[in-house]
ZAMARGU-4260 file (C-alpha; in steps of 0.2 Angstrom, whole numbers, plus 5000, padded with zeros to 4 digits):
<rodrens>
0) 5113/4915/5443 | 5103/4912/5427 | 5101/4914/5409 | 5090/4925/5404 | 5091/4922/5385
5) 5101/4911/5373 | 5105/4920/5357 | 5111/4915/5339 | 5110/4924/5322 | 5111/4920/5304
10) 5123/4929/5293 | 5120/4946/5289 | 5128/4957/5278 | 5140/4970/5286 | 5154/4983/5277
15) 5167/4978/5286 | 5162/4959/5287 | 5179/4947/5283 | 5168/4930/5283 | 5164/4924/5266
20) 5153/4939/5254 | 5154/4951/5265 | 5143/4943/5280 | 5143/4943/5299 | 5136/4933/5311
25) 5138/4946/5326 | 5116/4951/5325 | 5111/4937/5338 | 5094/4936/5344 | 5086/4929/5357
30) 5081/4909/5355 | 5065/4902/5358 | 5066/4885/5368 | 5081/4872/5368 | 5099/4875/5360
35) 5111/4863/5358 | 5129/4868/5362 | 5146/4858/5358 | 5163/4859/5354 | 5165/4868/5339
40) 5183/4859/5332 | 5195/4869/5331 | 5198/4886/5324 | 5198/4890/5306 | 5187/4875/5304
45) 5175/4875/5319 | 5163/4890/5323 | 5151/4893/5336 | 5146/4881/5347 | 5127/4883/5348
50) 5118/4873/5335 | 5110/4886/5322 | 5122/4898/5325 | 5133/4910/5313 | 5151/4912/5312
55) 5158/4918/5295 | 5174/4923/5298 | 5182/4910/5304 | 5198/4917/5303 | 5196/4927/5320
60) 5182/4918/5327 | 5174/4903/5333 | 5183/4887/5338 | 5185/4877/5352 | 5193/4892/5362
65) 5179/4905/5358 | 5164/4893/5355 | 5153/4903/5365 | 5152/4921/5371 | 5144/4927/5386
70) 5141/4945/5392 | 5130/4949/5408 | 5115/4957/5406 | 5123/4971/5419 | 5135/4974/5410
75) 5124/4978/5398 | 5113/4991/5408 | 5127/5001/5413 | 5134/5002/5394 | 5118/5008/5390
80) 5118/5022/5406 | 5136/5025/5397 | 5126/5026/5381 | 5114/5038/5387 | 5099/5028/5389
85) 5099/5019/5372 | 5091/5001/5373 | 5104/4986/5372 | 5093/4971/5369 | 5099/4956/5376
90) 5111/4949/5361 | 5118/4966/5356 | 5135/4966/5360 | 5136/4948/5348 | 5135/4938/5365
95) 5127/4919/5365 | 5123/4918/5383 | 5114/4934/5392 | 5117/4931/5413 | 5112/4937/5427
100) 5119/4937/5442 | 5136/4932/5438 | 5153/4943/5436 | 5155/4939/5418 | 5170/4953/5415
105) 5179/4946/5432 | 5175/4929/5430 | 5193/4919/5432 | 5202/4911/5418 | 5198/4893/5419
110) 5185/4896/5430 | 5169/4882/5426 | 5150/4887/5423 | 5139/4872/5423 | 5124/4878/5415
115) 5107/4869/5416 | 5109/4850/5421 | 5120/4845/5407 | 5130/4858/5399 | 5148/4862/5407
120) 5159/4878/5399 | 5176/4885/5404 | 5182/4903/5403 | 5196/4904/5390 | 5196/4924/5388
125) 5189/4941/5385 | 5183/4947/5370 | 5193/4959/5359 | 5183/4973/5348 | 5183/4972/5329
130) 5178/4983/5316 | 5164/4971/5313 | 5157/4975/5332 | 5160/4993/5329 | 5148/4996/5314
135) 5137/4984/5324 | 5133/4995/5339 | 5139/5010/5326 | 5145/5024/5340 | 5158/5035/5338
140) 5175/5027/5344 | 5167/5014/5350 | 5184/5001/5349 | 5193/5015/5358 | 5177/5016/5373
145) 5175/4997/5375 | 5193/4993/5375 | 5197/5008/5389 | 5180/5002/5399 | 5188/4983/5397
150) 5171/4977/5403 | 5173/4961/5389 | 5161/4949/5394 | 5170/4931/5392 | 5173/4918/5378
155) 5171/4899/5385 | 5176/4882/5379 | 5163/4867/5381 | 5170/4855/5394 | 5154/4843/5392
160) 5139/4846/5379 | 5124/4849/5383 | 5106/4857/5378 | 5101/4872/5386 | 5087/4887/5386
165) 5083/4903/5393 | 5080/4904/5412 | 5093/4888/5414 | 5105/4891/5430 | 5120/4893/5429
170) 5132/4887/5443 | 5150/4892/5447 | 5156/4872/5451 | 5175/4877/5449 | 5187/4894/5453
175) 5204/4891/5451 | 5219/4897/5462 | 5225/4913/5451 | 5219/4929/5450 | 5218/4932/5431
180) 5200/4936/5425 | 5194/4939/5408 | 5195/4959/5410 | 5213/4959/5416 | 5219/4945/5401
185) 5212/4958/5388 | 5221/4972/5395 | 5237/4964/5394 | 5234/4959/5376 | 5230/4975/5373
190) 5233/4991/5381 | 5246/4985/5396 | 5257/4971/5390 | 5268/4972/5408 | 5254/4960/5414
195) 5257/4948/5400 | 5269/4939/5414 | 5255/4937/5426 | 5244/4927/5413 | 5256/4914/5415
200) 5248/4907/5433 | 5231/4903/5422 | 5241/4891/5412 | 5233/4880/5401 | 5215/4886/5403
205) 5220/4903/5396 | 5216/4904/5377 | 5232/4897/5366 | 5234/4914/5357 | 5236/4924/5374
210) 5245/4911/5380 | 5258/4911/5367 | 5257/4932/5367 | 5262/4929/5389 | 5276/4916/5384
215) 5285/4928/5370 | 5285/4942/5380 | 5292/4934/5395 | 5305/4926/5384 | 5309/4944/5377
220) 5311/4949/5395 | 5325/4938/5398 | 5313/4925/5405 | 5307/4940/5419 | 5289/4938/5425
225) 5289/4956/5427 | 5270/4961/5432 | 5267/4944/5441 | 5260/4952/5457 | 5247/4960/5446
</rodrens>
């Protein structure tokens, strides 16, 4: 299990941009040599984690709970099968770390990467489609195909700091006891809220907003975990 590139961007412009004049940060490229990566702050205030990286719109991302994104590089190859053949570079989906060898889409919530010899992430997520992404990879319903795939890569919280580069490993040092992965919390936030319930068992690791999404619907349920077996 490795990295097999680091990736950043500066802000671009983009239609359908909400950051500050119309820009994105969503074009990463891969990074030549080290990159520092931190806890951002918090949302609305902190963006991305890796040093020289854009976030513009901080209303929707960034922050300590998305201060990096990571999608696997086989993920990547199947999309562009999906795709019919059309080249994904390492980067296009807006991700900062491109892996190999790891379950990025089924990692577990809470789960912990250490990657390289000093840098230690968490799994807080999956990632949710935006306009932005759409006019990024600009095929036709993309939102609707990427959010019926759920194949979401994973957003990750910085445990400890630390400098990293391409070709780093990257080691799974912690799975906790649940079953909740990135791809099954962003279907329930999406397109089957009866497993809303079922995020509950990842807790605290779970990123707040999800958290918050679980905890209302139970209590709309009558405090019924329905779906918890999921």
């Amino acid at each position: 299990m490795r990295l097999l590139s680091v990736n950043a961007s500066r802000p671009t412009p983009s239609p359908s941009a909400g950051g500050p004049g119309g820009l994105t940060g969503i074009d990463k490229r891969p990074v030549e040599g080290p990159v520092r990566v931190s806890d951002p702050g918090v949302k609305g205030v902190g963006g991305s984690g890796l040093a020289g990286d854009a976030v513009c719109d901080l209303r929707h991302h960034g922050g300590s709970d998305q201060a990096v994104y990571a999608f696997a590089r086989e993920e990547l190859d199947a999309w562009q099968r999906l795709l019919d053949g059309r080249e994904l570079a390492n980067g296009a989906f807006g991700e900062n770390l491109t892996t190999a060898g790891i379950d990025v889409s089924g990692a577990l919530i809470g789960e912990r990467w250490r990657v390289g010899d000093e840098l230690l992430l968490e799994v807080t997520s999956g990632r949710i489609p935006c306009r932005t992404f759409a006019d990024h990879i600009a095929e036709e319903k993309w939102i609707r195909r990427f959010t019926e795939e759920a194949v979401t890569g994973a957003y990750l919280r910085v445990i400890e700091p630390g400098t990293i580069r391409a070709g780093d490993p990257v080691e799974i040092v912690h799975r906790p006891d649940h079953r909740v992965t990135a791809s099954l919390q962003f279907r329930a936030v999406t397109t089957e809220r009866t497993l809303l319930p079922s995020l509950l068992a990842a807790a605290s690791a779970l990123h707040p907003e999800a958290l918050r999404k679980a905890r209302e619907y139970v209590a709309a349920a009558g405090g019924r975990e329905a779906g918890a077996g999921h």
